[in-house]
N, C-alpha and C positions, 0 to 999 in steps of 0.2 A: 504494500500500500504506500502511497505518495506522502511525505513528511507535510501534517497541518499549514493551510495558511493562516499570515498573521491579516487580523481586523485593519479596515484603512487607517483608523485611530493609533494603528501600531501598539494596540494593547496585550498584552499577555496572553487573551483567551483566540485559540481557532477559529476560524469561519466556521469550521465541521463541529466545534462546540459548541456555538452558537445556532448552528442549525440543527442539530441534538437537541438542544436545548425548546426551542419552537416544537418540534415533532412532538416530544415530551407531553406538550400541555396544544393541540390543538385550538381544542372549545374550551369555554369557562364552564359550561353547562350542559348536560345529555339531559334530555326530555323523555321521559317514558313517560307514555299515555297509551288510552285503546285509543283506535280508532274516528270510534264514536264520539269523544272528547276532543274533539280537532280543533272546535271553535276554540274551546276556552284555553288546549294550549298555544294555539296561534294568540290569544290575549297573553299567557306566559312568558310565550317567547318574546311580542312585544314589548310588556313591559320592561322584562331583564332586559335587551338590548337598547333600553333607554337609560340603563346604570354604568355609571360610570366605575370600570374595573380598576380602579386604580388613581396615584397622580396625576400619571401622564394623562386621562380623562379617555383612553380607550373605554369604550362599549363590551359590556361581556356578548361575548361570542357564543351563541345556543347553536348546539347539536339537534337536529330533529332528522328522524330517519329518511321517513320519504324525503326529503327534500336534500338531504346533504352525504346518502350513501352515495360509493361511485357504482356504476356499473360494471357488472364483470366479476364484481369481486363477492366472496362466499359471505353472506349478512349475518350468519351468526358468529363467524369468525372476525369479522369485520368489527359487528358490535360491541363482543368480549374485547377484543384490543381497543375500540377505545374509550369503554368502562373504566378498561383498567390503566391502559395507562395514556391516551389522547385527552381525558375529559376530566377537569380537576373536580368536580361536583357531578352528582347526579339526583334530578327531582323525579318523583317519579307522582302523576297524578291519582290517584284512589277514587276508584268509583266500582260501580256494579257490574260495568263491564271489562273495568279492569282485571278484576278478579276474575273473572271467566277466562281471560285470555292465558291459554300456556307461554305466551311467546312476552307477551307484559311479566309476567311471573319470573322466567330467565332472565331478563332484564334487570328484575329486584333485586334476584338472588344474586346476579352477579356484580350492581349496585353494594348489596353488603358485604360477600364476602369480598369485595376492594376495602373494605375498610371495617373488620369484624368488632373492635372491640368499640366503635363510632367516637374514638377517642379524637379523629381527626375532619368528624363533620362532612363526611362525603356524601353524604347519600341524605335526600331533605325530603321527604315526604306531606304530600299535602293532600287532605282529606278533600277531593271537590266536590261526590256525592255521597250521599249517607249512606254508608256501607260498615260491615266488620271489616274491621283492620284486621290483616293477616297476624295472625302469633307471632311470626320470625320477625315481624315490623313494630310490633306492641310495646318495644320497649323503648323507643324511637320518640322524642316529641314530634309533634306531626305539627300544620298549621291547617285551621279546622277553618275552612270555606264557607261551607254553611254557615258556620258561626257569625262569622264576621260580615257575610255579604248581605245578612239581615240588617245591619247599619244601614247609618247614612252613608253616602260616598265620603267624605270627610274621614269619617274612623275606619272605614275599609281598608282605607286608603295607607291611616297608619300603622293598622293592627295586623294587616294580612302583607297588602303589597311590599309598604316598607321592610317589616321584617324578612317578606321572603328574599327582598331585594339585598337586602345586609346580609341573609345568610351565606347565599352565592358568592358575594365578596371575600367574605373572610375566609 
């Protein structure tokens, strides 16, 4: 293999570091949802890409499948890589038809075990229709939908959005 180049800055780290480093962390956010939930996570994904990931004021970058798989390539292999290591967060939406879906359910599973002991905040769960929370997710605070979208828009706004928008960041 070809010895690293140096940054134009003539700084320490490699180009090939630095582009490791990008591949690493794709997306700020993977979206698991069914289906059927399209609208509210296309509202999801909107909001999040209206938060600023950082200083620098970059926008978090959402993963959502139909729209950001490539073609060609095998989706469940696809998905697992970048779970696990493309997408520093994963939310995942809860409803009635989430649970039905086996393909949402790998999704979860592979959502937790990226991060088993949830010491590092990966995986954020939000309740969007009234459904049992799966067991393996139960020990999880969740951010309860229904709850809050009975509000006015004002406290929604601080109780559901902001917070799930601060979780993805951190």
């Amino acid at each position: 293999s070809s010895p690293p180049t140096q940054n134009q800055d003539g700084g320490g780290n490699s180009t090939n570091e630095t582009l490791d480093q990008l591949r690493r962390h794709h997306y700020d956010v993977f979206l698991s949802f069914a289906e059927e939930d399209v609208e509210f996570a296309e509202e999801v994904k909107a909001r999040l890409q209206n938060t600023p990931a950082g200083p620098d004021g970059r926008a978090l970058k959402v993963f959502i499948a139909a729209e950001d798989l490539m073609p060609g390539k095998v989706f469940s292999v696809e998905i697992a890589e970048l779970i696990k290591k493309h997408c520093r967060k994963t939310v995942i939406l809860l409803s009635p038809a989430y649970l039905q879906s086996e393909w949402c359910r790998y999704e979860s599973y592979l959502a937790l075990h990226n991060s088993p002991s949830c010491s590092r905040h990966l995986l954020i769960p939000i309740l969007y229709q009234r459904c049992e929370v799966p067991s393996f997710l139960s020990f999880i605070y969740y951010l309860d939908y229904p709850r809050y979208s009975r509000m006015n828009r004002h406290a929604c706004d601080i109780y559901f959005w902001n917070r799930l928008c601060k979780s993805c960041v951190v």
